[in-house]
CHARMM-style PDB file with segment names, atoms N, HN, CA, C and O in Angstrom:
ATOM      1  N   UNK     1       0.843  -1.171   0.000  1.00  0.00      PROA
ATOM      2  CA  UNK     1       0.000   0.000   0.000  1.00  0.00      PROA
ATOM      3  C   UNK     1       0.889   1.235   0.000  1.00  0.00      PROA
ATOM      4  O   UNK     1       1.876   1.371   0.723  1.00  0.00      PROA
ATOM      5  N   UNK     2       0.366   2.268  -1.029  1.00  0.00      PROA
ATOM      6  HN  UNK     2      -0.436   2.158  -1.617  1.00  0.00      PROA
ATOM      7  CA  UNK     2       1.309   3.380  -0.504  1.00  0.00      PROA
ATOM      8  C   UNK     2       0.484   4.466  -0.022  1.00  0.00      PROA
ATOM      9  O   UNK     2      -0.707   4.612  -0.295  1.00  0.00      PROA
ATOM     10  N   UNK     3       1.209   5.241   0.736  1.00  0.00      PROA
ATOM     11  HN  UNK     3       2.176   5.122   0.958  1.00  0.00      PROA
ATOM     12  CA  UNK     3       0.273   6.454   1.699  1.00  0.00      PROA
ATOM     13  C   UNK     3       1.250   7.578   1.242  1.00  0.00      PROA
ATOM     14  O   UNK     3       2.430   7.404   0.936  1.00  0.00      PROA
ATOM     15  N   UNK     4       0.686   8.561   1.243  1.00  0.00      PROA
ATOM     16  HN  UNK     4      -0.272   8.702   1.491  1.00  0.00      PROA
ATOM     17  CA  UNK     4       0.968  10.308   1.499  1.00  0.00      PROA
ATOM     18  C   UNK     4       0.446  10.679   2.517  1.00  0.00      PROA
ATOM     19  O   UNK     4      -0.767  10.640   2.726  1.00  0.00      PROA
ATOM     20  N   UNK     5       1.315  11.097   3.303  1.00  0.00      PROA
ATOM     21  HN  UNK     5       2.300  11.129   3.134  1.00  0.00      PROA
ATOM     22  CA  UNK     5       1.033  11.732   4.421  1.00  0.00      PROA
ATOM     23  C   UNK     5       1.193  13.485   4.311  1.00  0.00      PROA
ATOM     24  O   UNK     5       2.315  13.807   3.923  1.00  0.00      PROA
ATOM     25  N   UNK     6       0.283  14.621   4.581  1.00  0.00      PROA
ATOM     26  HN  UNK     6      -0.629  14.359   4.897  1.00  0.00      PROA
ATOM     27  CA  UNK     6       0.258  16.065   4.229  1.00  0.00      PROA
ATOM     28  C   UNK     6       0.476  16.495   5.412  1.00  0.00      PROA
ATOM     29  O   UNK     6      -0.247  15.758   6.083  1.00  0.00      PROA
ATOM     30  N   UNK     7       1.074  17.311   6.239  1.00  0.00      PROA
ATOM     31  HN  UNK     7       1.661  17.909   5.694  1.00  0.00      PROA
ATOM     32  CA  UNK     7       0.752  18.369   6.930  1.00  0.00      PROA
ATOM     33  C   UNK     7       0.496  19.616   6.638  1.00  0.00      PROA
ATOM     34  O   UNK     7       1.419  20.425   6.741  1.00  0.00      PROA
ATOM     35  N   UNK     8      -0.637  19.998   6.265  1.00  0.00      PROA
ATOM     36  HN  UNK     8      -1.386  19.341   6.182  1.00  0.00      PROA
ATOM     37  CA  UNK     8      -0.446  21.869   5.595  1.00  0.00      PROA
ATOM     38  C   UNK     8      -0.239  22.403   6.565  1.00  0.00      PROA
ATOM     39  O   UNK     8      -0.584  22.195   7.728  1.00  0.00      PROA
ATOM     40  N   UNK     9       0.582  23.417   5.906  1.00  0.00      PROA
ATOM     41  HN  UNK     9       0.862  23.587   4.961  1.00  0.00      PROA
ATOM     42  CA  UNK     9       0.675  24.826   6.800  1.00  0.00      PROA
ATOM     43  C   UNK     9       0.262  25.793   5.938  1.00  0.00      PROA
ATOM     44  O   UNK     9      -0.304  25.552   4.871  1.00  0.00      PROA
ATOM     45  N   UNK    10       0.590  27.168   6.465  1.00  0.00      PROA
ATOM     46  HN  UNK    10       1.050  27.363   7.331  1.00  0.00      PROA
ATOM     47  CA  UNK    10      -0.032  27.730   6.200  1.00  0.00      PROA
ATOM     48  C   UNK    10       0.384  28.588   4.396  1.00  0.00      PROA
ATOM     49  O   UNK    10      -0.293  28.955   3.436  1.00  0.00      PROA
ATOM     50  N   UNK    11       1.795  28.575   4.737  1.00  0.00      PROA
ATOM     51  HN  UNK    11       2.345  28.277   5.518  1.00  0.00      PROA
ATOM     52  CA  UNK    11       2.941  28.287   3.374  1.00  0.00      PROA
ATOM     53  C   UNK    11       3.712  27.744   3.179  1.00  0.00      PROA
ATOM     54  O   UNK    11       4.672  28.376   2.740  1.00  0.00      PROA
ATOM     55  N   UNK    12       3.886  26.272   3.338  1.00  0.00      PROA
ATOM     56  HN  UNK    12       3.106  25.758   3.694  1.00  0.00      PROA
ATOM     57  CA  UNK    12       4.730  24.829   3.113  1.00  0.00      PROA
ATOM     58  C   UNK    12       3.502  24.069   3.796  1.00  0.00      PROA
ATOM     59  O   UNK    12       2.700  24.244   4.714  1.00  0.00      PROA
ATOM     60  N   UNK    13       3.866  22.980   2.668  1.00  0.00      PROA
ATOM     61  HN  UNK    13       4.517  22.837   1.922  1.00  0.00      PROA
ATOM     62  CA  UNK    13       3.535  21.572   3.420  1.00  0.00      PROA
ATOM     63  C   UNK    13       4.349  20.356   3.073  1.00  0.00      PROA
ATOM     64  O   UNK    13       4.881  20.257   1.967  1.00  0.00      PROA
ATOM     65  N   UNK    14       4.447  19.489   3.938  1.00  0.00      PROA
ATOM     66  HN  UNK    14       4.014  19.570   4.836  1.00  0.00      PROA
ATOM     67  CA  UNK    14       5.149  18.642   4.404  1.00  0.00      PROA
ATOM     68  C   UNK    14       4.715  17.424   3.778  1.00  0.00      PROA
ATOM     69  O   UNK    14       3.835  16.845   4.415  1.00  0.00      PROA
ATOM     70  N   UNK    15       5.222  16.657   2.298  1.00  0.00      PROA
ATOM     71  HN  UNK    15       5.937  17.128   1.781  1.00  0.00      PROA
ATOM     72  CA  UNK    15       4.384  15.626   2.253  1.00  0.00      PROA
ATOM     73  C   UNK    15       5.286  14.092   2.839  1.00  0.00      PROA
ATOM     74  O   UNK    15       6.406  14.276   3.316  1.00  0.00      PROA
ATOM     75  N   UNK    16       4.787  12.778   2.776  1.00  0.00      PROA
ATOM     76  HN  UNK    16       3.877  12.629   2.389  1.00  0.00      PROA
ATOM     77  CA  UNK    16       5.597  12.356   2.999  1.00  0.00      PROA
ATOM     78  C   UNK    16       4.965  10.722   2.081  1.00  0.00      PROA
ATOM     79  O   UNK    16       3.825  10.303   2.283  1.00  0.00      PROA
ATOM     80  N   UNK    17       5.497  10.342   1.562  1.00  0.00      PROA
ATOM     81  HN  UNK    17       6.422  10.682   1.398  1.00  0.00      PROA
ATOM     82  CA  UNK    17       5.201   8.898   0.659  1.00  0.00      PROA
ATOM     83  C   UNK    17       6.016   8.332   1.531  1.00  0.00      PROA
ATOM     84  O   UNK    17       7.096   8.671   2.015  1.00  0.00      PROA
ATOM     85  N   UNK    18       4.951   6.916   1.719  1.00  0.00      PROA
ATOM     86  HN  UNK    18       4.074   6.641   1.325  1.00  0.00      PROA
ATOM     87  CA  UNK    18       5.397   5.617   2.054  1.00  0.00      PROA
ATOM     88  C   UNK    18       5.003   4.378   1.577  1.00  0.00      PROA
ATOM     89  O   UNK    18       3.820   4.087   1.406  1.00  0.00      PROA
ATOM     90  N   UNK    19       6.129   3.474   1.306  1.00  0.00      PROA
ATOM     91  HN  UNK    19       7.091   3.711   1.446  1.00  0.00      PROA
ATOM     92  CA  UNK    19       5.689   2.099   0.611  1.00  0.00      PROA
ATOM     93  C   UNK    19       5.726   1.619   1.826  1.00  0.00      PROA
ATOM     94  O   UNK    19       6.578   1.931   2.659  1.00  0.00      PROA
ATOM     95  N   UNK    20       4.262   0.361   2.109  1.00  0.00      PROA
ATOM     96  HN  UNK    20       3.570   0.107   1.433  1.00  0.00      PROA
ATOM     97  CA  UNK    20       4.058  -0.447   3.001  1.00  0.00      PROA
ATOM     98  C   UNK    20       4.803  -1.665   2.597  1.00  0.00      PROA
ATOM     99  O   UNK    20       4.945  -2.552   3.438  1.00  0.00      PROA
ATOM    100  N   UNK    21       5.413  -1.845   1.115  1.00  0.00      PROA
ATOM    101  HN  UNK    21       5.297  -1.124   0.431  1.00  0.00      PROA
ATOM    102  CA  UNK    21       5.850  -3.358   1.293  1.00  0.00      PROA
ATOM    103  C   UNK    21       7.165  -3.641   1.126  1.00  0.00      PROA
ATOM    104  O   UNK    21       7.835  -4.664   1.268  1.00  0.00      PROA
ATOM    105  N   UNK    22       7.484  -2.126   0.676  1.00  0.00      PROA
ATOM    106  HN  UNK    22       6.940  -1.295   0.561  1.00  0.00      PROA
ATOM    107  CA  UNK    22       9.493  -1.611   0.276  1.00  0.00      PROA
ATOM    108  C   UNK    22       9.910  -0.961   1.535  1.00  0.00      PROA
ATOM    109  O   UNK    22      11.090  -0.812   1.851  1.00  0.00      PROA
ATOM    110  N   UNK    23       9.013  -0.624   2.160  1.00  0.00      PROA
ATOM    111  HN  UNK    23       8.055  -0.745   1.902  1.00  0.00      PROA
ATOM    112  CA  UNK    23       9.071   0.641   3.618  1.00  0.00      PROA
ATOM    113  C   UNK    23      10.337   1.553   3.177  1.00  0.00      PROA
ATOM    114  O   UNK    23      11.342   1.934   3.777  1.00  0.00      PROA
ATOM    115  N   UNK    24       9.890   1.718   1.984  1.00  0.00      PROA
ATOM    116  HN  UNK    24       9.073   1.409   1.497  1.00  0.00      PROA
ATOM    117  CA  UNK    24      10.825   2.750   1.599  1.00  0.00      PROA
ATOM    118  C   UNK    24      10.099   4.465   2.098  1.00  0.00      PROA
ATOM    119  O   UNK    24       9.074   4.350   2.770  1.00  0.00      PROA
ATOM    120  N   UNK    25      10.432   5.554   1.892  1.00  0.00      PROA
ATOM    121  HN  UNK    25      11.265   5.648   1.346  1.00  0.00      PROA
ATOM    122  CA  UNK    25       9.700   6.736   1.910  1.00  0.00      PROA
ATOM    123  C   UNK    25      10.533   8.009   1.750  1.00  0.00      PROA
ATOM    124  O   UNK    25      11.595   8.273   2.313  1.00  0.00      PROA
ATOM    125  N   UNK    26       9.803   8.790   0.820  1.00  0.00      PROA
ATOM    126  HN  UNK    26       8.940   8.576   0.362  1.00  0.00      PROA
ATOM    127  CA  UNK    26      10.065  10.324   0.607  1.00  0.00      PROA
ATOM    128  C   UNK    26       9.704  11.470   1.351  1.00  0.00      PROA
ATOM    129  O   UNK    26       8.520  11.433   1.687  1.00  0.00      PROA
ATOM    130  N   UNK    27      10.353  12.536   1.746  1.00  0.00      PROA
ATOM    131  HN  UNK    27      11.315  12.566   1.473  1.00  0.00      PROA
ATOM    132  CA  UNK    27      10.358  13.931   2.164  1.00  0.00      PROA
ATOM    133  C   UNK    27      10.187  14.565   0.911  1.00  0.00      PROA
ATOM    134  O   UNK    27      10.909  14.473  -0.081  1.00  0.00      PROA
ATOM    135  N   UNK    28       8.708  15.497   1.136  1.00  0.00      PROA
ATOM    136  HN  UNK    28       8.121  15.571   1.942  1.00  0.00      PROA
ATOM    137  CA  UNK    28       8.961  16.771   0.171  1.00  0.00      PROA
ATOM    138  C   UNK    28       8.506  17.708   0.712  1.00  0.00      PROA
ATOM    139  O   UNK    28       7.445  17.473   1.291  1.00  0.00      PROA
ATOM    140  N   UNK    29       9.146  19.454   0.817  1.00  0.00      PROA
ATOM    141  HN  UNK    29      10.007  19.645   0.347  1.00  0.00      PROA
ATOM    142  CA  UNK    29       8.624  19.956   1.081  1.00  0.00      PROA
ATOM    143  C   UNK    29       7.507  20.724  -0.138  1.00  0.00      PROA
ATOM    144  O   UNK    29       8.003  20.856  -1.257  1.00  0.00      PROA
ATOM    145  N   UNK    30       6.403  21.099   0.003  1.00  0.00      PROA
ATOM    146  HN  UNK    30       6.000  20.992   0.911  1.00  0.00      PROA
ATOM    147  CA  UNK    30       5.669  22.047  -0.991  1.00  0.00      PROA
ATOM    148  C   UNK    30       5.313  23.298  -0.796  1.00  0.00      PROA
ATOM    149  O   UNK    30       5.336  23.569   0.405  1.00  0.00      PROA
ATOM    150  N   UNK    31       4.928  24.356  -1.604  1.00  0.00      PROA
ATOM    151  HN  UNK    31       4.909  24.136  -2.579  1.00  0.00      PROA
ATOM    152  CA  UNK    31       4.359  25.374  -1.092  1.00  0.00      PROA
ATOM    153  C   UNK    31       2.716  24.601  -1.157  1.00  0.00      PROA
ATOM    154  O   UNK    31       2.269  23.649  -1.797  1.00  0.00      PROA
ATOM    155  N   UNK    32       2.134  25.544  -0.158  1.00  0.00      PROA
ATOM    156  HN  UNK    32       2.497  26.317   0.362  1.00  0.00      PROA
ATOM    157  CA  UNK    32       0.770  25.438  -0.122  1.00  0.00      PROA
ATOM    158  C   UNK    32      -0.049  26.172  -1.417  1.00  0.00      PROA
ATOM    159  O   UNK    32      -0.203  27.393  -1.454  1.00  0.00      PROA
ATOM    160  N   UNK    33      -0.467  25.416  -2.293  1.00  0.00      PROA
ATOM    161  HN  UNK    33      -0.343  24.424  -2.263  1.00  0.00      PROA
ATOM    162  CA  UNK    33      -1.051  26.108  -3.295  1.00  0.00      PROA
ATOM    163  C   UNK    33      -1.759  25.352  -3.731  1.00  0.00      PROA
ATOM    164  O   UNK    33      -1.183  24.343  -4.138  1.00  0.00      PROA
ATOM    165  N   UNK    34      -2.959  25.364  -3.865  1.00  0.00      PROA
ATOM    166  HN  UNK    34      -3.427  26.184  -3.535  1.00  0.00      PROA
ATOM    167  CA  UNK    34      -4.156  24.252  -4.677  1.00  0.00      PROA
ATOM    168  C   UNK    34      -3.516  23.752  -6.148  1.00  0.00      PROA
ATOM    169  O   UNK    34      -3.429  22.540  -6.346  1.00  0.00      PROA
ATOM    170  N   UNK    35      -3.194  24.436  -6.888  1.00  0.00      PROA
ATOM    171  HN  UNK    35      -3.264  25.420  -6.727  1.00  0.00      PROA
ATOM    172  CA  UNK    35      -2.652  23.985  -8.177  1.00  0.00      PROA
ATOM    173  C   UNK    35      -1.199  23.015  -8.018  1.00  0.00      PROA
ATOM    174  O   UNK    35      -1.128  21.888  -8.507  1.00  0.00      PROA
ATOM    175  N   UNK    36      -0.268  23.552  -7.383  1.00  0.00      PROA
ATOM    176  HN  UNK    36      -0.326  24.467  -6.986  1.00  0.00      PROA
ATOM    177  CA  UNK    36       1.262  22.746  -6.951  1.00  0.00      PROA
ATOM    178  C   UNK    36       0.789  21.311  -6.314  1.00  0.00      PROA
ATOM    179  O   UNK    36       1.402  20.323  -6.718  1.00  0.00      PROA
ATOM    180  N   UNK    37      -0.439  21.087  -5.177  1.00  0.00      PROA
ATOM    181  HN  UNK    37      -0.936  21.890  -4.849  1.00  0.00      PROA
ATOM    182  CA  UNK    37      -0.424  20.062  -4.615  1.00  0.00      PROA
ATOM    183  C   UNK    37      -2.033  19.278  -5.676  1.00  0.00      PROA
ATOM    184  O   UNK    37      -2.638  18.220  -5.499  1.00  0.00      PROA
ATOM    185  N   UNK    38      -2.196  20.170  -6.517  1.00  0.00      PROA
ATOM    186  HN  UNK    38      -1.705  21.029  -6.661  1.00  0.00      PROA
ATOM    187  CA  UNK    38      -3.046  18.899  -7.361  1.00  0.00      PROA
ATOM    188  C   UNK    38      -2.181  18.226  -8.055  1.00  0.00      PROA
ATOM    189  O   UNK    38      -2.608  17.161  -8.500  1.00  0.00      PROA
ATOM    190  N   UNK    39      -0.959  18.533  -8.327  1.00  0.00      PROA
ATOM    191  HN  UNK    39      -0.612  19.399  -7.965  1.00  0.00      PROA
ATOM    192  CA  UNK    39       0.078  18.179  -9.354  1.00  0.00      PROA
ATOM    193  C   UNK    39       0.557  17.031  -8.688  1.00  0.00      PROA
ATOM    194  O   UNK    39       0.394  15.861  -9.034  1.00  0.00      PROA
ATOM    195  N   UNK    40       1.359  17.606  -7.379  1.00  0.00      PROA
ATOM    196  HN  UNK    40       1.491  18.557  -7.098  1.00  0.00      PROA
ATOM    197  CA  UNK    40       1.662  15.985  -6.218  1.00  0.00      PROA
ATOM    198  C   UNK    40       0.740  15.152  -6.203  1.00  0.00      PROA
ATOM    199  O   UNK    40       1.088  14.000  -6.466  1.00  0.00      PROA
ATOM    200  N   UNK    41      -0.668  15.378  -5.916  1.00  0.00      PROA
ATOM    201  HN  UNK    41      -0.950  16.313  -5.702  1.00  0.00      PROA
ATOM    202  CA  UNK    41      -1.526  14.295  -6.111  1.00  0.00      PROA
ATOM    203  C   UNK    41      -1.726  13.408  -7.300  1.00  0.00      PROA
ATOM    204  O   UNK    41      -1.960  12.199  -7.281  1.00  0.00      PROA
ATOM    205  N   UNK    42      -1.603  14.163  -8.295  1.00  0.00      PROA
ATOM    206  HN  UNK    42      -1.412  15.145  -8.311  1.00  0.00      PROA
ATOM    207  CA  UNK    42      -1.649  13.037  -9.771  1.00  0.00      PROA
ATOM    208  C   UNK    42      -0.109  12.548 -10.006  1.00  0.00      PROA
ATOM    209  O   UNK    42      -0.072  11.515 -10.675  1.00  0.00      PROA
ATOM    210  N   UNK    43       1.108  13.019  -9.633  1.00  0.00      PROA
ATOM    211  HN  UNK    43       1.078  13.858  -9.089  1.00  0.00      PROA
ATOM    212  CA  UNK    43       2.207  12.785  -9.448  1.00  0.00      PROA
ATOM    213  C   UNK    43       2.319  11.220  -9.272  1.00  0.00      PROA
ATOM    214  O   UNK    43       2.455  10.252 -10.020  1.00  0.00      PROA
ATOM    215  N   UNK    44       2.205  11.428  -8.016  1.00  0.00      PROA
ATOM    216  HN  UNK    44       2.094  12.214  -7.408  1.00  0.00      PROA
ATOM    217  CA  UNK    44       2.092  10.087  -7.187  1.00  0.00      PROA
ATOM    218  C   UNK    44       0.806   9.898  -6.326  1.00  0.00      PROA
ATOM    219  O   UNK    44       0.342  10.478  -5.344  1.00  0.00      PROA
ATOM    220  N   UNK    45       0.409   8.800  -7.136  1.00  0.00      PROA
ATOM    221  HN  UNK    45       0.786   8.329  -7.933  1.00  0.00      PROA
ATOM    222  CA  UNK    45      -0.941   8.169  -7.226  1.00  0.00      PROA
ATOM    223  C   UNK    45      -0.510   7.670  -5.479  1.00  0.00      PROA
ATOM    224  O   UNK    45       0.644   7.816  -5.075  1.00  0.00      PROA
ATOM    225  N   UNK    46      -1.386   7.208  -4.771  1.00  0.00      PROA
ATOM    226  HN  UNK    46      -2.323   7.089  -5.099  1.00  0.00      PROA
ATOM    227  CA  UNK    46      -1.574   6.943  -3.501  1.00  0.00      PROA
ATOM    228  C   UNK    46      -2.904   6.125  -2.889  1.00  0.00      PROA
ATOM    229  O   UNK    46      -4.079   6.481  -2.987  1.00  0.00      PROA
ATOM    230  N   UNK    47      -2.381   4.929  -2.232  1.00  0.00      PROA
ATOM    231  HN  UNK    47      -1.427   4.640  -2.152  1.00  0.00      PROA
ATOM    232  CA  UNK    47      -4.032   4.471  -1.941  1.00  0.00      PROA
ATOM    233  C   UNK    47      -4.247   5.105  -0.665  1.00  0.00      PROA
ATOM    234  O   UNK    47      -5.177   4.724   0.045  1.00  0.00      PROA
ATOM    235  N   UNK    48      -3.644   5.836  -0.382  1.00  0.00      PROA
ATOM    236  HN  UNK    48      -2.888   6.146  -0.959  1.00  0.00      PROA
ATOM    237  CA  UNK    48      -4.322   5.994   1.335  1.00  0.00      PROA
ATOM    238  C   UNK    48      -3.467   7.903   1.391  1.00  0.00      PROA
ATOM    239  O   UNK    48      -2.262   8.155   1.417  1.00  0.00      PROA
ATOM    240  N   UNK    49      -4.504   8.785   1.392  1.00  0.00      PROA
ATOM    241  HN  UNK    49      -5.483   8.581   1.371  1.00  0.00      PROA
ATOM    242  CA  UNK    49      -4.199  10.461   1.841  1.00  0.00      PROA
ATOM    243  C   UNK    49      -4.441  10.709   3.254  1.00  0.00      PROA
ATOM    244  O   UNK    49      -5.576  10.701   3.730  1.00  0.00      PROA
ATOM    245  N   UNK    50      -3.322  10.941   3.969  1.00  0.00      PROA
ATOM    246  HN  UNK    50      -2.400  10.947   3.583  1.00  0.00      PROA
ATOM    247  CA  UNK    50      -3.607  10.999   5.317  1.00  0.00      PROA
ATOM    248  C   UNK    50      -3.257  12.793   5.335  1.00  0.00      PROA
ATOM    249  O   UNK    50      -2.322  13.240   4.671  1.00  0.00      PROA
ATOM    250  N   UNK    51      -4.209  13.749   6.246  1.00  0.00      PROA
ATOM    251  HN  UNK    51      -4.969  13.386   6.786  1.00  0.00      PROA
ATOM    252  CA  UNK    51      -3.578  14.892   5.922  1.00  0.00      PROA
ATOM    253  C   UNK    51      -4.152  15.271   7.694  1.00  0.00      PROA
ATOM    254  O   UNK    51      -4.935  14.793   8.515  1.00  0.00      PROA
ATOM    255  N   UNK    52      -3.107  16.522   7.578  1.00  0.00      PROA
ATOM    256  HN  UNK    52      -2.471  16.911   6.912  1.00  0.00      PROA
ATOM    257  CA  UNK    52      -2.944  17.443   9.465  1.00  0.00      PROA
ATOM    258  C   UNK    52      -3.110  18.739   8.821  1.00  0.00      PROA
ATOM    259  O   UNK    52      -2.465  19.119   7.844  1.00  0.00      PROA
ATOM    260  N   UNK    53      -3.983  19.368   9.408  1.00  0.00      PROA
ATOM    261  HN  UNK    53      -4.507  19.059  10.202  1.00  0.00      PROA
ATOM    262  CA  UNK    53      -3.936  21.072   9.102  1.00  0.00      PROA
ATOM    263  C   UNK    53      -4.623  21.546  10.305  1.00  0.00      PROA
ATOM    264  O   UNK    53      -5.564  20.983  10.866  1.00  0.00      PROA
ATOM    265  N   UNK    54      -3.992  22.753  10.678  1.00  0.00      PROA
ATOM    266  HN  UNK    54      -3.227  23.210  10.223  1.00  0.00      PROA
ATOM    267  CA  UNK    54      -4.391  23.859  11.985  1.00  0.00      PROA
ATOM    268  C   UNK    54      -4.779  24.918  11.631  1.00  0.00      PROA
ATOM    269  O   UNK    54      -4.289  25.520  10.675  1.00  0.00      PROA
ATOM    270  N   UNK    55      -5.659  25.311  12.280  1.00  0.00      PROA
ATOM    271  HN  UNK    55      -6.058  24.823  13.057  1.00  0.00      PROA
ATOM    272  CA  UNK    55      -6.371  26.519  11.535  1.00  0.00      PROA
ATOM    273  C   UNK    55      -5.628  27.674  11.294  1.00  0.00      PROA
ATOM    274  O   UNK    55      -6.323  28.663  11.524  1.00  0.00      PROA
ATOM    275  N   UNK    56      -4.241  28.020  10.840  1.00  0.00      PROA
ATOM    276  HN  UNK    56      -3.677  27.216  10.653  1.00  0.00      PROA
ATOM    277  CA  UNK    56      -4.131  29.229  10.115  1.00  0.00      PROA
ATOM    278  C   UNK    56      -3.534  28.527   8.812  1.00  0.00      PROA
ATOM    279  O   UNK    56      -3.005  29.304   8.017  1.00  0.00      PROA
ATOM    280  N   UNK    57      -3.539  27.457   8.546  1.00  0.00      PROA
ATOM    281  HN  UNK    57      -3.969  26.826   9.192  1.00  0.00      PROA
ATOM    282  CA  UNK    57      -3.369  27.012   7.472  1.00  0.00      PROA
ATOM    283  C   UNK    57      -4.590  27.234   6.248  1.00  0.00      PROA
ATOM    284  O   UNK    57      -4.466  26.642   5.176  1.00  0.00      PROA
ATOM    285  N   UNK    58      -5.183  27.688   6.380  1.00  0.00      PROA
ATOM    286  HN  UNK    58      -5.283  28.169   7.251  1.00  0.00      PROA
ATOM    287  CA  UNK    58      -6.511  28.545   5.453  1.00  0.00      PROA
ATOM    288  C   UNK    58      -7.072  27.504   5.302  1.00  0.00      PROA
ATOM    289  OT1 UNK    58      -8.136  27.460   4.684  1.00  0.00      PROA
TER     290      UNK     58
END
């Protein structure tokens, strides 16, 4: 299974890919921008979006 894990902030977010069966995994940082992180999302396809956001993250 692979997961993305998001933390938004409010200008970066934190993604993080993980393979459940390579337990391999990536660091990226992003800016927060609807268009940049639709791109990560079709990027790398993912069965499982786990995401953290605090409210000044908009």
């Amino acid at each position: 299974m692979k997961i993305l894990a998001l933390d938004l902030g409010k200008f970066n977010t934190m993604c993080r890919y993980f393979d459940t069966i390579t337990r391999k995994h990536e660091f990226i940082n992003a800016t927060t921008e609807r268009s940049y992180l639709a791109t990560v999302l079709k990027k790398h396809p993912s069965d499982l979006v786990v995401m953290e956001a605090c409210g000044p993250s908009g």
